[in-house]
VOFI-66954 format. One record per residue (C-alpha): y, x, z; chain; residue number from 1. Coordinates in steps of 0.5 Angstrom, whole numbers, plus 500, padded with zeros to 3 digits. Each point is the difference from the previous one (the first is absolute). Layout:
// residues N
- Y, X, Z, A, NUM
...
This chain:
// residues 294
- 552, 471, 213, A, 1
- 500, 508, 498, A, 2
- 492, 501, 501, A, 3
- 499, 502, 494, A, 4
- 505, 506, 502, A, 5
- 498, 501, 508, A, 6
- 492, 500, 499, A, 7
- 501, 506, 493, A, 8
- 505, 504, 504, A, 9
- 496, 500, 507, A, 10
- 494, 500, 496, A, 11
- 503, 507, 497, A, 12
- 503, 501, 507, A, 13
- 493, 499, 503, A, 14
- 496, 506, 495, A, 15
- 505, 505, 501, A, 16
- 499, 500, 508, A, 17
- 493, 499, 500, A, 18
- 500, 507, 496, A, 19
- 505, 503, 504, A, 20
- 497, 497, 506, A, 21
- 493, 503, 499, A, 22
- 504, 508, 500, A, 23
- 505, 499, 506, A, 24
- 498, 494, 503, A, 25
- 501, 493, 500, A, 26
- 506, 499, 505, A, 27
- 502, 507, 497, A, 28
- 508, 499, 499, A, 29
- 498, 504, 494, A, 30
- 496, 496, 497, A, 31
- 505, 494, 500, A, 32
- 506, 505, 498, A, 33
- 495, 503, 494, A, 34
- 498, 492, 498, A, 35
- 507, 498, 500, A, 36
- 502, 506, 495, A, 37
- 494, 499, 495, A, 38
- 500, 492, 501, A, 39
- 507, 502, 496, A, 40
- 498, 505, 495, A, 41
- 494, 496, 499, A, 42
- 505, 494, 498, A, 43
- 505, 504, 497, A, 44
- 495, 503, 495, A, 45
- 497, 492, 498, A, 46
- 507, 500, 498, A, 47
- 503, 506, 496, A, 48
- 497, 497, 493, A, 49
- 506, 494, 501, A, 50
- 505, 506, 503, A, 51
- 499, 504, 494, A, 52
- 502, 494, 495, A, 53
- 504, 498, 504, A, 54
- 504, 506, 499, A, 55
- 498, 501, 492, A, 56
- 504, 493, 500, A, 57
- 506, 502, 504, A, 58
- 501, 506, 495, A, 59
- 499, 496, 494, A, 60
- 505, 495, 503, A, 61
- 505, 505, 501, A, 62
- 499, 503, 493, A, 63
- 501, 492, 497, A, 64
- 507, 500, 504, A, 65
- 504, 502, 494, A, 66
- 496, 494, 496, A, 67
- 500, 496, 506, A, 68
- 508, 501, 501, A, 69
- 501, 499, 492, A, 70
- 496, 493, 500, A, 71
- 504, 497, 506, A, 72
- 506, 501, 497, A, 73
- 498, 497, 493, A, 74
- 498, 494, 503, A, 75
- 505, 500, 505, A, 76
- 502, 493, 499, A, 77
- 492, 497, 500, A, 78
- 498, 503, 506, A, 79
- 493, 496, 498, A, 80
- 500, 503, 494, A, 81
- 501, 508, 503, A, 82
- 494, 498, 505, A, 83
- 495, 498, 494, A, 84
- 502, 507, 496, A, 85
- 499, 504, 508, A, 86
- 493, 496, 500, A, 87
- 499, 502, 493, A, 88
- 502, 507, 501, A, 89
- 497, 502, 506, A, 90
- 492, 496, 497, A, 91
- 501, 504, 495, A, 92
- 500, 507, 505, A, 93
- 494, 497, 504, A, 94
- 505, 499, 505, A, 95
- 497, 496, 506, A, 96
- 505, 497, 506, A, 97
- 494, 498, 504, A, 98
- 497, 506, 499, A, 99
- 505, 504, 504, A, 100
- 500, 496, 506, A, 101
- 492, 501, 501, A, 102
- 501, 507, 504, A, 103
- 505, 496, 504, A, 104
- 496, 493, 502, A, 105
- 494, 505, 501, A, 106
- 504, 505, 505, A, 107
- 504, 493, 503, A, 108
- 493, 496, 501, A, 109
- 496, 508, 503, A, 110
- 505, 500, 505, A, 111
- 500, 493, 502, A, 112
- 492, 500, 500, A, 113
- 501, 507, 504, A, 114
- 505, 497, 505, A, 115
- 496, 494, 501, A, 116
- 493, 503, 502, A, 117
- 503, 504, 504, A, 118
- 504, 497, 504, A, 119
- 495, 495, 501, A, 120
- 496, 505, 503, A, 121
- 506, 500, 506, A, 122
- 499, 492, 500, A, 123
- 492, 499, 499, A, 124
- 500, 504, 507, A, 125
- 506, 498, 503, A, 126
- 499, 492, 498, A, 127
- 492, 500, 500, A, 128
- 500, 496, 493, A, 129
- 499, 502, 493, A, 130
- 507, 500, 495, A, 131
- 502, 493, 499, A, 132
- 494, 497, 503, A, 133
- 503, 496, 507, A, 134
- 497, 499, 506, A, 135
- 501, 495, 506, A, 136
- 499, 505, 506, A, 137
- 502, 507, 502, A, 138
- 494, 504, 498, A, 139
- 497, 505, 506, A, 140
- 500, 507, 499, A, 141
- 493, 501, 499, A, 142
- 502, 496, 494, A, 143
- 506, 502, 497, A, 144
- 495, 507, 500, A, 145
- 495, 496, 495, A, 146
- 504, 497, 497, A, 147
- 501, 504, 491, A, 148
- 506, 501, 496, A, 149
- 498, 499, 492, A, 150
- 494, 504, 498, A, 151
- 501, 504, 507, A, 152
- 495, 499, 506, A, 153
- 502, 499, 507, A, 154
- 499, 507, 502, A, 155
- 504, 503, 493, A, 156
- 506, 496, 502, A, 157
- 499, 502, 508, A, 158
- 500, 507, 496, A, 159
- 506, 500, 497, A, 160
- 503, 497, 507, A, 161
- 498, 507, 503, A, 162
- 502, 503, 494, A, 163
- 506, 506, 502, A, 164
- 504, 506, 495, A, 165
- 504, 504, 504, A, 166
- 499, 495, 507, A, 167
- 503, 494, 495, A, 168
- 495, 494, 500, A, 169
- 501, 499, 492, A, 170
- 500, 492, 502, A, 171
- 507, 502, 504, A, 172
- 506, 498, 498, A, 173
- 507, 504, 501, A, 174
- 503, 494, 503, A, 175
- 496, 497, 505, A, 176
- 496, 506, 502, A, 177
- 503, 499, 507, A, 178
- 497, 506, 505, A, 179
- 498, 504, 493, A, 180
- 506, 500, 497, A, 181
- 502, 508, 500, A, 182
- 493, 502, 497, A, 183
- 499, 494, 495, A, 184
- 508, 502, 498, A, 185
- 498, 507, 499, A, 186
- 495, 498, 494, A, 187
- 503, 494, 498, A, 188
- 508, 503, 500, A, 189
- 498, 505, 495, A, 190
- 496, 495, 495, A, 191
- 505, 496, 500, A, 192
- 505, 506, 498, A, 193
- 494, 502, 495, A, 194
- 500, 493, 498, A, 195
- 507, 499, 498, A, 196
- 502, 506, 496, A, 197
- 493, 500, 496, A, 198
- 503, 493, 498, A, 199
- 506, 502, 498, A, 200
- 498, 506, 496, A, 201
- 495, 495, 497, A, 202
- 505, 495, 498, A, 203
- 505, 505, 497, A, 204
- 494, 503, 495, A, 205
- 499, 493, 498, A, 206
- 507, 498, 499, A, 207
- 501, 506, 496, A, 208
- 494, 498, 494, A, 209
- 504, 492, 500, A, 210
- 505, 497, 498, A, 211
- 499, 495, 504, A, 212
- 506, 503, 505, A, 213
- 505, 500, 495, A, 214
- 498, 492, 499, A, 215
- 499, 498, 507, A, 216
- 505, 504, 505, A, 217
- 498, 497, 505, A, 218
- 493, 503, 499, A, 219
- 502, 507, 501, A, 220
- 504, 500, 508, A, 221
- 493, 496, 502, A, 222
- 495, 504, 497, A, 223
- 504, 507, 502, A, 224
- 502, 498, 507, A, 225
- 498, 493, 503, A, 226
- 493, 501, 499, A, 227
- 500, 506, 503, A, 228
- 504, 497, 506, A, 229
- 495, 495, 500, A, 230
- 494, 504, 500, A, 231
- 503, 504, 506, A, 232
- 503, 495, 504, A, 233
- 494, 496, 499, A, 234
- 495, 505, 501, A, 235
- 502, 498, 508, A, 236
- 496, 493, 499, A, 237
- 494, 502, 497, A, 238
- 494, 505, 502, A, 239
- 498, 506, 500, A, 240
- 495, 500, 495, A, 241
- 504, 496, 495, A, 242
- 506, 505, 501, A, 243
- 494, 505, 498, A, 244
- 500, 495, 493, A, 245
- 507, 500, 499, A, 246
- 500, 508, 500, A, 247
- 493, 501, 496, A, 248
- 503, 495, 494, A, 249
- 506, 503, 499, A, 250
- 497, 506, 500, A, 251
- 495, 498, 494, A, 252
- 506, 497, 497, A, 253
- 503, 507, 499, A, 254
- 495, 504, 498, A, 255
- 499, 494, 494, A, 256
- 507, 499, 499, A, 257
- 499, 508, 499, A, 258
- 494, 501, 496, A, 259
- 502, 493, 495, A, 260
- 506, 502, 499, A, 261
- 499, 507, 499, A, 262
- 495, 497, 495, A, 263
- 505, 496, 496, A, 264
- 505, 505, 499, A, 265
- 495, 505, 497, A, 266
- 497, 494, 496, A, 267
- 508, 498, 498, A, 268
- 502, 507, 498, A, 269
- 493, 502, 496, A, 270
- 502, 492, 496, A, 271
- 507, 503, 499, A, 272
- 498, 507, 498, A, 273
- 495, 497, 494, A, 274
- 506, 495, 498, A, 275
- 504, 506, 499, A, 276
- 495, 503, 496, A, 277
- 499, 495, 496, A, 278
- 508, 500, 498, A, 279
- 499, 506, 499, A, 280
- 495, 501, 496, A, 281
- 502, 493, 494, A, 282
- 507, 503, 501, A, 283
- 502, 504, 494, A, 284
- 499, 508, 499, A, 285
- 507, 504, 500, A, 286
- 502, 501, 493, A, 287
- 495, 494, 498, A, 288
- 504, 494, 495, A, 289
- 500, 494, 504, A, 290
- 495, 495, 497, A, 291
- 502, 494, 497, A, 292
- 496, 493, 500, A, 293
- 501, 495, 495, A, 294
């Protein structure tokens, strides 16, 4: 049903280890790491123009709110009324409310696809068949080695079978690691740590640009310490490589978090210094008589 996710995201997946292959190997457990990471970079870049919008409308929702607030209790009574002159408002500033969900649905449908092809690496191996594709008898191992995931060969997937970082396999997963779970729990641990802190830090930037908290209290608990629970606790039932995903996107996060918002602010206060000088320059010169205008 998400082919139009899977095949793009292992295709992505599949250019990025094809060069890193080339310099450490195919099976290298570098390659695969450094594939992970710039699968990420590569999809966050696609998506930094709607994140820039997305935070220049969250800056002009948040300088609307006096209006916003004074609009809604002019039409207190006629809540169809205040919903038409908020639409009105918010055309009026170019203000988009599908456009903010875009870098969301794009982070959302990369890690569903992400998740996905490489879970199905694990399962292509293990079961012998292709990703919904059903088959009536259990296939032989010489089978399951020929068997492709996606734009994968046969041998790009027993590659990432093989493939370790710091004796972990990045197909293993912290909960059913059995015999290697002390050396699996050593990388994974500290990813799942990373994971969690970065999304709280991540959230609490964001929530500091919106209004969205004052409005919805329930989003702030959530953002500042469910999710991060979620990304630690739930670090133990996914793979390495995935928790190498979760720690690579909230990296990029921050460092866009810092850099848009770094921008924004220096171009809301060059706004407010001309603003100002505008004012000062038609106000009155001291000792001048006021003009009067019939």
């Amino acid at each position: 049903m998400l082919d139009f996710v899977y095949y793009p995201v292992s295709a992505i997946l599949w250019v990025w280890h094809y060069v890193f292959a080339a310099a450490f190997g195919p099976a290298s457990g570098l390659a695969w790491v450094l594939s992970v990471i710039f699968l990420v970079l590569t999809l966050r870049a696609a998506l930094f123009v709607p994140f820039l919008k997305q935070a220049r409308t969250q800056a002009i929702v948040k300088k609307l709110q006096p209006k916003v607030a004074s609009l809604k209790q002019k039409y207190a009574g006629d809540r169809t009324r205040q919903a038409t002159e908020l639409q009105k408002l918010y055309k009026e500033h170019g203000i988009n409310s599908f456009g903010a969900l875009i870098p969301i649905i794009g982070q959302l449908l990369a890690f569903i696809g992400l998740f996905h092809v490489l879970r199905s690496f694990d399962r292509t191996a293990a079961s012998g068949h292709l990703p919904f594709q059903a088959t009536a008898t259990p296939m032989t191992p010489e089978q399951n080695a020929a068997t492709p995931n996606y734009v994968f060969s046969a041998a790009d997937v027993q590659s990432f079978l093989h493939a370790k970082v710091f004796g972990a396999p990045l197909s293993a997963i912290l909960a059913g690691s059995g015999d290697l779970l002390a050396t699996v729990a050593a990388v994974a641990v500290p990813l799942m740590l990373i994971a969690a802190v970065a999304t709280h830090f991540t959230a609490r930037t964001s929530m500091a640009r919106q209004e969205t908290a004052t409005a919805l209290p329930l989003m702030r608990p959530l953002s500042l310490w469910v999710f991060p629970a979620f990304a630690l606790i739930g670090g133990a039932l996914v793979p390495v490589a995935i928790l190498l995903y979760f720690v690579t996107n909230n990296a990029w996060t921050l460092a866009q978090q810092h850099v848009v918002y770094r921008r924004l602010d220096a171009e809301a206060a060059a706004e407010a210094a001309r603003t100002a000088k505008e004012r000062a320059q038609s106000a009155p010169k001291p000792g001048a008589k006021p003009v009067r205008r019939r």
